[in-house]
N, C-alpha and C positions, 0 to 999 in steps of 0.2 A: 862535704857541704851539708850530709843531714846534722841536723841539729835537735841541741836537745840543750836548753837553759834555764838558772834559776828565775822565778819570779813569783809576787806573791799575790798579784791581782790586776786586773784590765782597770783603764780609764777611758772614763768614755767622754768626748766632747760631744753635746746634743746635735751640732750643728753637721758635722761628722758623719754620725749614726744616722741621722736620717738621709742624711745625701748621700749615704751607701745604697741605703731602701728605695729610696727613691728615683736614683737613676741606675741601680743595678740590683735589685730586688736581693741585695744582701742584708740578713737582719743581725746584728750584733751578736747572737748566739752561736750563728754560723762561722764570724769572724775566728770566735772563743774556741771553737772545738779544730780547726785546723790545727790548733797551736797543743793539742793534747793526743792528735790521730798521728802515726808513723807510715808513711816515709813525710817528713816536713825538710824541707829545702830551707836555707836563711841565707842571703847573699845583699852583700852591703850593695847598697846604692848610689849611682852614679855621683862623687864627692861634687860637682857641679849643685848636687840637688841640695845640699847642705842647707835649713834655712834654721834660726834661730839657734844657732853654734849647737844643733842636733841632727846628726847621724841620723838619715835615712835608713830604713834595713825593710829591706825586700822578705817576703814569705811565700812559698809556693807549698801547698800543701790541698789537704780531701777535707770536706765533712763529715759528718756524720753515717749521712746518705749518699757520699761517694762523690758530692759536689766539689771538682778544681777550683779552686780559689788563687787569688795573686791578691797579695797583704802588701800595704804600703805603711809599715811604722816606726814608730820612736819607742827607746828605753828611756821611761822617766822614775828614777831610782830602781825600784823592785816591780814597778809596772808597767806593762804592756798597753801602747796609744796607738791604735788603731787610725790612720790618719785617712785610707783610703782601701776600699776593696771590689773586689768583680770577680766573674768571670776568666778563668787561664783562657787566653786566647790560644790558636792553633798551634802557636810556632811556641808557646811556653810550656803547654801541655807537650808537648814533643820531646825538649830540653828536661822539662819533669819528669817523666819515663827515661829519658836515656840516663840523668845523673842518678834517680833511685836503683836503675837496672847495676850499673858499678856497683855501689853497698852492696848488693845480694851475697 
């Protein structure tokens, strides 16, 4: 489940980025550095969640400064669409320790 894929740059939807910042004091940069820090988790998401014939994909990964993050995106060709981010809640950050403790 860790991961590691090609891509060649983030998109960013204005509307997105700031309702990150805004109701979870997540800044776009922070999104961007989970997705280059190791152990990063990727697990598809619930196919219910499916909305414009685009594949949901979950991220669980750290910042910079060690901040848990939960990444809610889309693969649009070669870029990464950051559709929604926060804080790993208790019972994620849990399941993140226990699936990066495997890989070791």
């Amino acid at each position: 489940m860790t991961a590691r894929f090609d891509f060649a740059e983030f998109e960013w939807d204005e509307h997105n980025a700031s309702k990150n910042g805004r109701k979870h004091n997540v800044s776009p940069a922070e999104c961007e550095e989970i997705f280059f820090n190791e152990p990063l988790l990727i697990a598809r998401a619930d196919p219910s969640k499916i909305l414009y014939n685009e594949r949901r994909l979950l991220a669980y990964g750290s910042t910079n400064g060690g901040r848990p993050l939960f990444i809610v995106f889309v693969i649009r060709g070669n870029k990464i669409r950051v559709i929604s981010a926060r804080d790993m809640s208790r019972k994620e950050r849990s399941f993140y320790h226990e699936e990066t403790e495997k890989t070791d």
